[in-house]
C-alpha positions as CSV (number, residue, x, y, z in Angstrom):
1,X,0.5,-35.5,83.3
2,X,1.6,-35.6,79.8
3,X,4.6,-33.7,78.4
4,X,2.2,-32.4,75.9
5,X,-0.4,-30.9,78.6
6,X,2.4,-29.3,80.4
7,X,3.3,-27.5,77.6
8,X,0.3,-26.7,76.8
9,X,-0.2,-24.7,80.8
10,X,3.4,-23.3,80.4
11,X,1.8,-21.7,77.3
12,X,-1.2,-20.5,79.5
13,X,1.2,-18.9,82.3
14,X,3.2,-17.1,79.5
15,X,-0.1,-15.4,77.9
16,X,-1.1,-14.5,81.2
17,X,2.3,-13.0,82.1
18,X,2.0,-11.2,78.4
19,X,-1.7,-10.0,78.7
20,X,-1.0,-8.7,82.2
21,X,2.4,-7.0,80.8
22,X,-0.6,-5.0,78.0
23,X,-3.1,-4.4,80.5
24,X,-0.4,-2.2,82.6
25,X,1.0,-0.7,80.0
26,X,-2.4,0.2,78.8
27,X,-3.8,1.4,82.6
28,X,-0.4,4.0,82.5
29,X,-1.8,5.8,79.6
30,X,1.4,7.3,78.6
31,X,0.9,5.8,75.2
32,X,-0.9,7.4,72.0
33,X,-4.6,7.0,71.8
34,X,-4.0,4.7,68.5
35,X,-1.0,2.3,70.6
36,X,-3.8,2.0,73.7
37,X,-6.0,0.7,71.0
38,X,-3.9,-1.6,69.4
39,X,-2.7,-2.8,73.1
40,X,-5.9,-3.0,74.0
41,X,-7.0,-5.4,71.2
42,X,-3.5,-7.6,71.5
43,X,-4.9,-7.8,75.3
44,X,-8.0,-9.3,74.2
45,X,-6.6,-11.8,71.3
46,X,-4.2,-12.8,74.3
47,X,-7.4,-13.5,76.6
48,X,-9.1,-15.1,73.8
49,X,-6.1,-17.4,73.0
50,X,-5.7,-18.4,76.9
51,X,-9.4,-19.5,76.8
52,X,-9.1,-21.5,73.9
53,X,-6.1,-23.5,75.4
54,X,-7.4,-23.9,78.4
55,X,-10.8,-25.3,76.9
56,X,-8.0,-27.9,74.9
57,X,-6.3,-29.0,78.0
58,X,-10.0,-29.8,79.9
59,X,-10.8,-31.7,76.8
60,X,-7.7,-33.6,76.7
61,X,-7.4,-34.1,80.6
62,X,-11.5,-35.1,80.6
């Protein structure tokens, strides 16, 4: 596989590892209402950023 696709899933691995990090720290609700928010909206952005490089590694693999 290419050194650039590699890269490319390490980054996937790390936004998973950081979007699962939110989503616990949101699920302990020891945080202010306004913090869940914000963690809940860095949660998604990291979701939506995993989907987009995983839609550039299928199109660079296919």
């Amino acid at each position: 596989m290419d050194e650039h696709l590699l890269l490319l899933e390490s980054a996937v691995t790390a936004i998973d590892e950081a979007a699962s990090a939110v989503k616990r720290e949101v699920e302990r609700d020891r945080l202010a209402e306004t913090t869940l928010a914000r963690l809940s909206t860095v949660e998604a952005e990291l979701n939506r950023s995993r989907i987009s490089l995983e839609k550039i590694i299928r199109d660079e693999m296919g």
